[in-house]
N, C-alpha and C positions, 0 to 999 in steps of 0.2 A: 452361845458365843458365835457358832458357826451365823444366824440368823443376821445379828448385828453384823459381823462384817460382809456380808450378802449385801445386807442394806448401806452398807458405806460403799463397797462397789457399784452400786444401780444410780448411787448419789452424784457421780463421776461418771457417769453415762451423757450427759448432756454437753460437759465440755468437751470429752473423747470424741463426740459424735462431729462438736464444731471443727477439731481440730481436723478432722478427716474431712469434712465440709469443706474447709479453707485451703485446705492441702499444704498442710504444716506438718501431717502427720500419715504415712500408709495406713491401710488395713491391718498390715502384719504388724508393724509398728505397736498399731495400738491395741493389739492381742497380748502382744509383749510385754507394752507395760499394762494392762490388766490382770496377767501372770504374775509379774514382779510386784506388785501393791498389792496382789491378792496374800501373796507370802511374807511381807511386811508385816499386812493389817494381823496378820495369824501370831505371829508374834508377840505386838504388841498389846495382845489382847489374852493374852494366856495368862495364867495363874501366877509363877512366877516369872514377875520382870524382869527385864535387865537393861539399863541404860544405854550400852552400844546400840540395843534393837532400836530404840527410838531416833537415838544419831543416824543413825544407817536412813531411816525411812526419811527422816528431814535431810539428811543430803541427797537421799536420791528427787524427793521433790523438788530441791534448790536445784540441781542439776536439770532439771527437767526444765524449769523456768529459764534456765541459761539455753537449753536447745532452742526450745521456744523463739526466745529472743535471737540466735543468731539465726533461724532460719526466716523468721519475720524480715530479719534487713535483706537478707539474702533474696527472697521471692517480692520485698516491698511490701507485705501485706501489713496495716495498722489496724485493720479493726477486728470488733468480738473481743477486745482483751479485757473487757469485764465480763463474757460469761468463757473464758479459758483463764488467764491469770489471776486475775480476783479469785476464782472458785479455789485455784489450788492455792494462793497465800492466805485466802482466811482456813483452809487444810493445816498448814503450817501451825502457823498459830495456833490452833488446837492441837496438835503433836505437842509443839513447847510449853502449852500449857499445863498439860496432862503430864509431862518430864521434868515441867519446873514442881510443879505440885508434888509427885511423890519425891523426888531429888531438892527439898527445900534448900541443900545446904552447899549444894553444887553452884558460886558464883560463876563458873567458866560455862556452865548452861544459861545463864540467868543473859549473860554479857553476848551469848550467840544469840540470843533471842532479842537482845537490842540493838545489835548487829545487823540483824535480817530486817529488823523495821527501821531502821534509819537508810538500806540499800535501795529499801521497797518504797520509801518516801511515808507510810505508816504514822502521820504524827497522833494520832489519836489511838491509836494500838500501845507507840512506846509510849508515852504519858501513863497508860493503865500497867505496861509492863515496868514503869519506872515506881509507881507505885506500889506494886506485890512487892517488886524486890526491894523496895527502904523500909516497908512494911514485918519484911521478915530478917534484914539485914540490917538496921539501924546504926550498928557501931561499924561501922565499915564506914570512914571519913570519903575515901576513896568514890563509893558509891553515890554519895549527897553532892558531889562538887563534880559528877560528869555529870547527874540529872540538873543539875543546877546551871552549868552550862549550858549545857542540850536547849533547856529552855530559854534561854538569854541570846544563846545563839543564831538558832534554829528559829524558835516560835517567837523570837521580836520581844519574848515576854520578860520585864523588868522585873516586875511585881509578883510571877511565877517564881523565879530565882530568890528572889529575895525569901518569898514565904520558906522557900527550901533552907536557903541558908540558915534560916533563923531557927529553923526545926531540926537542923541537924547541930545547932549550936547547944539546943536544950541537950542531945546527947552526948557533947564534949565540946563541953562548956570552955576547954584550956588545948584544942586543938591549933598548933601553930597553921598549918597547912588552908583549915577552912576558913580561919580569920585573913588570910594573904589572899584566898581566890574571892570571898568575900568583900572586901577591899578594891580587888581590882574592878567588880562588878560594878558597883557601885560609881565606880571614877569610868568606867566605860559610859554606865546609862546617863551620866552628866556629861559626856563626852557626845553622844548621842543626841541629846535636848540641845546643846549650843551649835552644835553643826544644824540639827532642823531650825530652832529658830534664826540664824544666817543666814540659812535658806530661804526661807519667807520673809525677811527683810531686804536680802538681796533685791528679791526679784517683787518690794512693794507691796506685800500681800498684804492684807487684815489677818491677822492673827486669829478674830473671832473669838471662836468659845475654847482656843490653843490657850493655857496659859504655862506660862513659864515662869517655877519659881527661881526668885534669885538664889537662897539657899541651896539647892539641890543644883545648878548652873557653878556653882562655884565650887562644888566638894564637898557641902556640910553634911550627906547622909556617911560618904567615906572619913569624912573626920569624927562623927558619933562613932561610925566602927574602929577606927583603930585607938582612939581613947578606951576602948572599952576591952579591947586586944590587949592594950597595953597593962591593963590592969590584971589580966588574968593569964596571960606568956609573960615569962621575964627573961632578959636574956638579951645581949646588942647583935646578934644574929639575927633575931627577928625583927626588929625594927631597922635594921639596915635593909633586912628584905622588902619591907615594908616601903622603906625610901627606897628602895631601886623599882619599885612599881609606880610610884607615885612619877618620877622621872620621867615615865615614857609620855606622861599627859602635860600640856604645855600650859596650862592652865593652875597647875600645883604649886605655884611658888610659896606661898604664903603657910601651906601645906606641909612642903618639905622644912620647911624653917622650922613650923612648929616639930616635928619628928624630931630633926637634929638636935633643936635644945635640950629634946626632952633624953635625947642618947649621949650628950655630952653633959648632961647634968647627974643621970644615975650610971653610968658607966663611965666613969674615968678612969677605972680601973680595970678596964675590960681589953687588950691588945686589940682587938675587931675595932673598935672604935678609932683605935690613934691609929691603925692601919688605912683606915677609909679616912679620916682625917689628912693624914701624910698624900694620902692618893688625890684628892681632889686637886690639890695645886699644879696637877698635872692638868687637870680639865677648866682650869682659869682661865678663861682668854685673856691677851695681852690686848693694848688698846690698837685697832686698826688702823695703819699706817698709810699714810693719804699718797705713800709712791707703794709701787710692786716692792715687796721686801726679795733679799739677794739670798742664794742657799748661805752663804757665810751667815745673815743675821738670824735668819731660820734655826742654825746649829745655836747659836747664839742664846734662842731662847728657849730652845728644848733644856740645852744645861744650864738656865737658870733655874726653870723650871724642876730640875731634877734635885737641883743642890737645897730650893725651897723645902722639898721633900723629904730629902735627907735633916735638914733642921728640924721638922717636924718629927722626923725619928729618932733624932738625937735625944731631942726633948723625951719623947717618949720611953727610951732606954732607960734614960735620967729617974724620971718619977714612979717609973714602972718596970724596974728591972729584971725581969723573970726569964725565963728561957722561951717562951712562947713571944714573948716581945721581941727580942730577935731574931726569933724566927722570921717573924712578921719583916723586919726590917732588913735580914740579909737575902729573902725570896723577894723583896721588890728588887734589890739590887743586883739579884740574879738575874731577873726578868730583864731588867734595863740594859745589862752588860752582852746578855742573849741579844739584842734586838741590833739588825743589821744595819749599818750607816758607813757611807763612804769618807766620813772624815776621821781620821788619824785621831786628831785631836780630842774629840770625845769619846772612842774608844778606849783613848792611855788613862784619862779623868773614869772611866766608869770600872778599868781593871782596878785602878789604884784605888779605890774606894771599895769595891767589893772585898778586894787584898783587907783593907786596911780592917773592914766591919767583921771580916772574919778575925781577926787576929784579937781583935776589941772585945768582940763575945768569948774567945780563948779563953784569955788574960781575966776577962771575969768570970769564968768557969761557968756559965751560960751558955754554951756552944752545947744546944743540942745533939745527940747521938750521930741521929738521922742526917744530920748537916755535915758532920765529920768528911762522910765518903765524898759531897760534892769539894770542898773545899781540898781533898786530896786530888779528885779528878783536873780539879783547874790549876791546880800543880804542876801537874805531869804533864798537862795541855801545854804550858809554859814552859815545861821542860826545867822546871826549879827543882832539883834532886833532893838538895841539903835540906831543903824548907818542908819537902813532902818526907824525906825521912821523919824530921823532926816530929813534924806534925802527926803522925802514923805514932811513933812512939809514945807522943803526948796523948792521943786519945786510946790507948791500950792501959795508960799507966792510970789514966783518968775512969775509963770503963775496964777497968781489969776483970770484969768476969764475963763481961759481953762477947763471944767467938767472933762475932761479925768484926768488930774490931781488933780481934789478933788475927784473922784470916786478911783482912786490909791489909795490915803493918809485914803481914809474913808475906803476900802476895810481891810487895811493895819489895821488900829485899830479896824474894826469888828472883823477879826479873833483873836486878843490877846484880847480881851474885855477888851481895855483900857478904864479908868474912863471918859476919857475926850473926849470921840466919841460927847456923845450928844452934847456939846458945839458946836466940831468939827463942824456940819451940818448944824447948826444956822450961824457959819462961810463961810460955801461953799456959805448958801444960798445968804450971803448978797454979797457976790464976784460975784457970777455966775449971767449971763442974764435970765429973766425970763425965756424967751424961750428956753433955753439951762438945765433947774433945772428937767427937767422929771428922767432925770437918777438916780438925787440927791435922790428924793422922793423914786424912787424905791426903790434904797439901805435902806434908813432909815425902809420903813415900814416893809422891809423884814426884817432888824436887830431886829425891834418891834416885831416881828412873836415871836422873839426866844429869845429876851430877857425881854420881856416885859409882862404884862398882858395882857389879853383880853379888858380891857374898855380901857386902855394908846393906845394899838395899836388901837382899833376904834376910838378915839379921833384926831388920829394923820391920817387915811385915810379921816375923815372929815375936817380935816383940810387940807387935800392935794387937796379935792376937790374943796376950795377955793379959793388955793392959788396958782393951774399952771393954765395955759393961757387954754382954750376953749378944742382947739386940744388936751392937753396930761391929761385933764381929764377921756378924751374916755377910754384912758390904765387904768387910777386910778379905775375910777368904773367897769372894768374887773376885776381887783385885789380883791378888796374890796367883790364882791360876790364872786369871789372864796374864799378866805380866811373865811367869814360868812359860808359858807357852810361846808368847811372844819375844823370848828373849833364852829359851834353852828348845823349843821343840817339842814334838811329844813325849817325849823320854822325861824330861824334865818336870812337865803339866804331869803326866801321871804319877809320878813321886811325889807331888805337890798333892793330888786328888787322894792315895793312899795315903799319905800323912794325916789327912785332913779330915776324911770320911767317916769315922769312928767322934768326930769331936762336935756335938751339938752344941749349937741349935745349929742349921741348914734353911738356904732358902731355894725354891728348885729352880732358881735362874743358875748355880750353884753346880747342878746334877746337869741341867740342860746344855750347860757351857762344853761339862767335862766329852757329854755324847758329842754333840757336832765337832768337837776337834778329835775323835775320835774314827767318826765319819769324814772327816778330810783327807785321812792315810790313802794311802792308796791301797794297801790290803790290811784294811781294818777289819778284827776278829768279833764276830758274834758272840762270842761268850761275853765280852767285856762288857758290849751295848747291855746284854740281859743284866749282868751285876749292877752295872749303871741304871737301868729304869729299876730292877730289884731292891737297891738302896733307897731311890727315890721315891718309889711307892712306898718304901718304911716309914717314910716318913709325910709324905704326903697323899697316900692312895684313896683315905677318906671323904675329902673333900674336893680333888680334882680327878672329875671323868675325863678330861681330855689329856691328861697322862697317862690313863689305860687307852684311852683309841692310839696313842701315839707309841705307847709298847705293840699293840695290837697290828697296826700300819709294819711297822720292824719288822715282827714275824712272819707277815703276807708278803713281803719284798724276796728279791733273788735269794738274797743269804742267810733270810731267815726260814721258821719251821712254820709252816699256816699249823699246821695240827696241834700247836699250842695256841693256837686261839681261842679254843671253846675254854679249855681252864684260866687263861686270863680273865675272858668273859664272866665264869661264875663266880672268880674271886672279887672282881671287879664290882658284881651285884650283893655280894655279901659284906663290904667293907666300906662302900659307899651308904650314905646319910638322905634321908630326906629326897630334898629338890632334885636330888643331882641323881638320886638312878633315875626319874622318869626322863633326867637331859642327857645320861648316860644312851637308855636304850635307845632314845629317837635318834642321835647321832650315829650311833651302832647302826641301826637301819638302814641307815643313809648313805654307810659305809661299805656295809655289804651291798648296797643297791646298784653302787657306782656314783652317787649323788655327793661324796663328802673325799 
């Protein structure tokens, strides 16, 4: 071993010597890194591997390329960079080689190594690096459509691209994603041929032994691919996407026509379809008016425009009446009522219409969930009280088990301090799943904070304590001392904290609350702190080392004992699991060092 990296070092003798030559580099300099690469190469050469070694060595080379380079601009000097840069980037590449090969499964090595050869300009490197990796990655879509790019973009190459496409279609044959960048290749390299032959006809030329097919000039290799897409994706998601690629090329008309027939003929039943259907008449142009048109006719045509759309969503409610259809149809309308215009007049046309589509998907119990909360926000926006009560209470009575929707509706009578909250909650409770009422409880006892007395609100935290499931007591008796504390003092939190102490489960935000308001007093007692990390550790000392450093910290303070530290210490390593004593002792170290 030692021989071979001797001879990797002696191999680095020649550019070492240039750079010292050129004065890019000191004597001492290049001592240093013959040190530093000599401890490298020892690494990566040892029996067992380990993948940082090799990262380490490939970034200190990349690093090294970068000095290079800034001190090259800096002194002006350009030449030698094929016997100093070339010598250490084809180094490189043998690292990533040697890393991709035992690490076959490492994509994040594979993608730094196409990384570094697309920086270095390398096109003959990535092409073999793009190879090993489809080679041993195949099902990876991802991987075939950047090689496939790379080559279409980069190397001018159509017919590279293509052969990729096709090879990675053999192995996912019903990939939405390679059939779109596929597509788009295609309509680019036709894109490509009509620009050059314009080019040579511009400027007179003989086209010669250039020819240009008319099929391939108008889309026909892009329309063989998405017929053939079409056959094996189903779905009006993809062939919308499909039409939105073809769009950008000006040449597609005949193109897009054939896509749309083919998406209004198998998906009528699709909302995507009547969605993008209803949208287009927004992108119609009107016919160009031979004077300047006036912002009045402007407005003018925007809402004709808009009401077009709206027909087309009517229709579509009509024939297709689903929840997701109006979704489709009240998010345009929300979009259009969002969007800013200084005329009055189609502002009030775009409330009244969104007003009106929400109440219409209501009424036919189509009103998605998800849509409830906006519809109550553009309420309140308007400041319609009676319409957002209603409507809170209609979609609770409608999703009665949903929380999100009685936290709405109760949210909704907190803030007016309606008479009939409290009922309200007794309501949620009996609709909602046990499991699901934590939220409920919150809201209430918070409403109790501020409408209530002091004995009604603790009446009502004991009773929450009763009455959620195990787990979302944990939160209640967080709540509960804070609020005691907050509203009776220490005296009060501690009678809170001894009620409470004895009654599992506990979470140690819980125990950590009850210390720092403890530590607020002004002559707060050591004994308590110790009961308090005491309890805490009962229940948590297993699995959290930084609640022994933090009982330990106490003890080494003014008003504790250090001399109970060694036995915290050993309890600490007897009761703790696993991971956490080797994170226990390093922290301990660090603590005793002065470091933590």
């Amino acid at each position: 071993m030692a021989e071979r990296i001797e001879q990797r070092i002696e191999d680095r003798i020649p550019e070492l010597e240039q750079l010292e030559r050129v004065g890019l580099f000191t004597r001492k300099e290049i001592k240093a890194v013959i040190k530093k690469t000599s401890a490298l190469e020892y690494k990566i050469q040892r029996r067992a591997l380990h993948k940082e070694d090799f990262i380490s060595y490939i970034q200190y080379e990349i690093n090294l390329l970068e000095l290079i380079k800034k001190r090259r601009s800096r002194i002006g000097y350009s030449f030698k960079k094929d016997e100093i840069e070339y010598s250490i980037v084809q180094r490189i590449h043998g690292i990533f080689k040697r890393a991709t090969t035992k690490w076959k499964d490492d994509i994040q090595l594979w993608l730094s190594h196409v990384a570094f050869c697309k920086k270095w300009n390398k096109k003959i490197q990535l092409s073999k690096v793009f190879s090993s990796m489809l080679a041993l990655h195949p099902n990876k879509p991802a991987l075939w459509i950047m090689a496939a790019k790379w080559e279409m973009e980069n190397r001018l190459s159509s017919a590279n691209a293509r052969q990729l496409f096709l090879r990675a279609l053999r192995f996912h044959p019903e990939c939405p994603k390679l059939y779109q960048e596929y597509f788009r290749m295609e309509l680019m390299h036709a894109e490509k041929q009509r620009k050059e032959k314009k080019a040579f006809e511009h400027a007179n030329m003989d086209l010669g032994e250039f020819s240009y097919s008319e099929d391939i000039l108008n889309g026909e290799m892009a329309r063989i691919v998405w017929r053939e897409a079409a056959q094996k994706v189903k779905g009006a998601e993809f062939l919308l996407m499909l039409l939105s690629i073809a769009k950008i090329f000006d040449f597609t008309q005949e193109l897009q026509k054939e896509i749309l027939d083919k998406l209004q003929a198998e998906y009528a039943n699709d909302p995507l379809m009547w969605d993008y259907m209803a949208r287009q008449e927004l992108e119609i142009d009107s016919v160009p008016p031979k004077e300047p048109t006036s912002k009045q006719s402007k407005v003018l045509e925007v809402a004709h425009k808009e009401e077009q759309c709206c027909r087309v969503f009517e229709e579509a409610v009509t024939s297709l009446p689903t929840e997701d259809m109006w979704k489709c149809y009240i998010t345009f309308c929300l979009e259009r009522f969002n969007r800013k215009t200084n005329c009055e007049e189609l502002r009030q046309k775009r409330l009244k219409r969104i007003l009106s589509v929400f109440s219409q998907a209501h009424e036919s119990q189509l009103l998605p969930a998800s849509l409830y909360k906006q519809w109550l926000q553009l309420l309140l926006e308007l400041d319609l009280q009676e319409k957002a009560e209603e409507v809170a209470a209609a979609a609770s009575e409608r999703f009665s088990q949903s929380v999100e929707m009685w936290e709405m509706r109760l949210q909704l009578l907190a803030k007016w301090n309606s008479d009939g909250l409290a009922s309200c909650f007794q309501e949620a409770f009996r609709a909602v799943k046990d499991k699901d009422s934590l939220p409920v409880w919150i809201l209430w006892v918070e409403w109790s904070e501020t409408a209530n007395g002091k004995a009604e609100t603790e009446a009502l935290y004991q009773k929450s304590l009763l009455a959620t499931l195990p787990a979302d007591s944990i939160t209640m008796k967080e709540k509960y001392l804070e609020w005691a504390y907050r509203t009776g003092g220490y005296k009060k939190a501690r009678k809170v904290f001894t009620s409470l102490h004895e009654s599992r489960p506990f979470s140690l935000e819980f125990f950590k609350k009850m210390i720092q308001i403890e530590k607020e007093q002004e002559s707060y007692k050591m004994s308590n702190i110790r009961d308090y990390y005491e309890r805490a550790l009962r229940e948590f000392g297993a699995m959290e080392p930084d609640l022994w450093l933090a009982y330990i910290r106490e003890e080494l303070s003014s008003q504790g004992k250090p001399e109970n530290c060694g036995s915290i210490y050993w309890r600490a390593m007897k009761m703790l699991q696993g991971e956490q004593v080797e994170n226990f002792i390093s922290k301990y170290t660090l603590l005793q060092t002065g470091h933590l």
